[in-house]
C-alpha positions, -999 to 999 in steps of 0.1 A, spaced: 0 0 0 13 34 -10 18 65 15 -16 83 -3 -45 96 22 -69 70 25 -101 90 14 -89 121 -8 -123 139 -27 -120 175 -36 -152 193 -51 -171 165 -52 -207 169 -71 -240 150 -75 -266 163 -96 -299 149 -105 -318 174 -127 -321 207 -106 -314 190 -71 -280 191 -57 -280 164 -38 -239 170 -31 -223 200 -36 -186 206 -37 -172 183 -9 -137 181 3 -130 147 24 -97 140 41 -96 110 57 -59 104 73 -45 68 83 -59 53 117 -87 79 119 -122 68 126 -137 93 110 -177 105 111 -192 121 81 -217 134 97 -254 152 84 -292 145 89 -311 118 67 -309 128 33 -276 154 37 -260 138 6 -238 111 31 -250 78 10 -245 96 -24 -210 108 -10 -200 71 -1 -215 56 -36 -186 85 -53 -161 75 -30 -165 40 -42 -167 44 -79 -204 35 -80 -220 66 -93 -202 92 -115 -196 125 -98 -211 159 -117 -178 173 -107 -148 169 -84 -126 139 -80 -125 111 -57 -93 92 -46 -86 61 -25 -51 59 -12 -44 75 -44 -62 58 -68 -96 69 -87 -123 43 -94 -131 60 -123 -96 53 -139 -82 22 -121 -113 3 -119 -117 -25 -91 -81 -17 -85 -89 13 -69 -105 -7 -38 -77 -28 -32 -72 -27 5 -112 -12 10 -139 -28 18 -176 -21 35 -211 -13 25 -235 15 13 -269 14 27 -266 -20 41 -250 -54 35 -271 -79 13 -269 -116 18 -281 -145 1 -312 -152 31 -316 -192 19 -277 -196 30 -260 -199 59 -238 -169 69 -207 -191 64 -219 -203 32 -224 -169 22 -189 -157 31 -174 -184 15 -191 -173 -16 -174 -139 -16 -142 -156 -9 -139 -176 -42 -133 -145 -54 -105 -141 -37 -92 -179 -35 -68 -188 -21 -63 -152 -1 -96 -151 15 -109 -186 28 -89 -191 52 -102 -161 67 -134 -168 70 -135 -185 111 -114 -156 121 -136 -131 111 -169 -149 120 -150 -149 158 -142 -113 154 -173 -100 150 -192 -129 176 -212 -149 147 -188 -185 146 -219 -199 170 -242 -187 144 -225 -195 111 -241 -226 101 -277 -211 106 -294 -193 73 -290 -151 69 -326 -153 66 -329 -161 106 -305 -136 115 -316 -105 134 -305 -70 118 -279 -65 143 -267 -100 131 -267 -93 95 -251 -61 102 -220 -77 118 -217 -103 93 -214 -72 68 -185 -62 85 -169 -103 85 -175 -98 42 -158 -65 42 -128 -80 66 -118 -111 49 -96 -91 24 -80 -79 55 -87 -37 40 -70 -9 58 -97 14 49 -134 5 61 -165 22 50 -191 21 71 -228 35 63 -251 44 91 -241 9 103 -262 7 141 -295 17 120 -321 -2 132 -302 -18 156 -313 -27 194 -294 -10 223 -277 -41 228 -268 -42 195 -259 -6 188 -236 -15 221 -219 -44 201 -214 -28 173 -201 4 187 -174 -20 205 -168 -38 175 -154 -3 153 -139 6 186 -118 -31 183 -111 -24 148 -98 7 149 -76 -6 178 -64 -27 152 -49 4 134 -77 -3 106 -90 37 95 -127 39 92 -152 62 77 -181 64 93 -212 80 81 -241 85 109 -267 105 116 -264 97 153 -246 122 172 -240 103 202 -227 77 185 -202 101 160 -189 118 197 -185 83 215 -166 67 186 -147 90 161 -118 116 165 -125 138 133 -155 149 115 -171 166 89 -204 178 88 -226 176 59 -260 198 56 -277 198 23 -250 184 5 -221 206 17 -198 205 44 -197 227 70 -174 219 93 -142 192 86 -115 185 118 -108 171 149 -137 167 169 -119 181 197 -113 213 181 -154 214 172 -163 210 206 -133 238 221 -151 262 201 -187 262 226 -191 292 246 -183 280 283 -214 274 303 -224 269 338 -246 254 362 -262 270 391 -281 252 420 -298 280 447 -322 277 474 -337 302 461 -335 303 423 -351 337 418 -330 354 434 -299 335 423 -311 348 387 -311 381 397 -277 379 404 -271 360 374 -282 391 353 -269 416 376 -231 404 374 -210 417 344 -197 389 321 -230 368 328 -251 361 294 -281 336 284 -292 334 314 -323 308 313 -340 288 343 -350 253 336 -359 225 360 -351 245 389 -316 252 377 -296 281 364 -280 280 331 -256 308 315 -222 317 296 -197 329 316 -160 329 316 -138 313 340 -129 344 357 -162 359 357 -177 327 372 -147 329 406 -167 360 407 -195 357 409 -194 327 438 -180 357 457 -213 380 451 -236 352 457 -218 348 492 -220 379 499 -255 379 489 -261 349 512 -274 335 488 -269 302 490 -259 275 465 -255 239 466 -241 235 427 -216 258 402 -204 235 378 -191 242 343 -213 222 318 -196 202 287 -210 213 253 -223 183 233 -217 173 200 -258 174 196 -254 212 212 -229 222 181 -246 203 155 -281 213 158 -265 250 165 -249 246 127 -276 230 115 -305 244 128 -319 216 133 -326 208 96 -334 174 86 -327 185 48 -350 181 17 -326 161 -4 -345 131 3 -356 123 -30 -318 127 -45 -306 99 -21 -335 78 -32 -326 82 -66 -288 71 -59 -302 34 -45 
């Protein structure tokens, strides 16, 4: 494998007639990152993913996988990727081994001998000899993941993979990319769930009605939320009053019997000073960590995007 990014796509377009379904994206993906490409339903992720891979034709831009363009080196292009778009499909009459040993004649004799390690990797070897058509979707989602491993990639691509799934199995599967990644496999994930972006990946990029609004470390996303606070009182009116009376204090808001504002660090020393001094007292000043969902619906504005009908078109 060559020293290329991973995922290189610069101006990336999708057109179908007058919707824009995607619309100029830049992805970087680095080596060992698990990376979330992150937008509501319908944001142009899926259509993104099907470029990536060579299996729609961009309007514009360029696509690259550790250097290579589908478009121009063909299946060559995904040597060393593997995953799925939209969900992994199984022949439901066979067994999930049978099935896996079906994609690896391709592959004979690279592949094969694969197949028991990666059924015990992602917790299906008790299972393989029963048919895909019994398995549950948290089941057929992990033996998606088994097919894309047995050409041992270094690049998996991963779309909205815990969709549909129980708790449980969102829980298995999130442990499942966490064990990969230990593996020093990168990953691109694309999710709509925020919780599941800010528990698993350490860069993003954001993607609302088909461009992207924000691309880095998620750390550096989550620096950028103004520094809020806490506030437990006896006697919350009057705590407010405070609140609003003390320079540096903003957004002040009341909700389930607790304070909430923006202060600074030095503002908030204080202020514990003039509520003292107010005996007013207080039984809670914490600072509060901004959430992923906090900055995403704050870029988004909460828009679940009208680019349905483009992603529809792309199945």
């Amino acid at each position: 494998m060559n020293d290329a990014a991973p995922v290189d796509a610069r101006g990336l377009v999708k057109r179908y007639g007058d919707i824009v379904a995607v619309d100029h994206v830049d992805l970087e993906v680095a080596r060992g990152d698990v990376f979330g490409y992150l937008g509501p339903n319908g944001a142009g992720k899926t259509t993104s993913l099907r470029m990536l891979l060579g299996l729609i034709r961009p309007t514009a831009g360029s696509a690259r996988l550790f250097g290579r363009d589908p478009l121009v080196d063909g299946a060559k292009a995904l040597d060393g990727v593997a995953g799925f778009v939209e969900g992994p499909r199984f022949c439901a009459y066979l067994s999930g081994r049978r099935n896996l040993q079906l994609l690896a004649d391709y592959d004979e004799p690279v592949s094969r001998p694969r197949i028991d390690e990666v059924l015990e990797l992602v917790e299906l070897r008790d299972r393989a000899k029963d048919r895909v058509g019994g398995y549950s979707h948290g089941m057929r989602q992990r033996l998606g993941i088994a097919a894309s491993l047995l050409r041992q990639p270094q690049l998996l691509l991963l779309d909205e993979p815990t969709t549909g799934l129980d708790p449980a199995g969102i829980r298995d599967m999130r442990r499942l990319v966490r064990r990969l990644a230990g593996e020093g496999i990168t990953i691109l994930l694309s999710s709509h769930l925020l919780n599941e972006v800010e528990e698993l990946c350490n860069r993003v990029a954001i993607i609302r009605k088909g461009s992207v609004i924000y691309q880095g470390a998620l750390r550096d996303l989550l620096a950028t939320a103004v520094s809020r606070f806490r506030l437990r009182a006896l006697d919350p009116e009057r705590a407010r009053a405070a609140l609003l009376a003390q320079p540096g204090v903003g957004d002040v808001e009341l909700r389930d019997g607790e304070l909430r504002f923006a202060a600074d660090d030095r503002t908030v020393a204080t202020l514990s000073v003039a509520l003292g001094q107010a005996r007013i007292a207080f039984t809670v000043l914490v600072p509060e960590t901004a959430s992923l969902e906090e900055l995403f619906l704050g870029m988004t504005g909460g828009d679940s995007s009208d680019h349905d009908s483009a992603e529809t078109i792309a199945v």
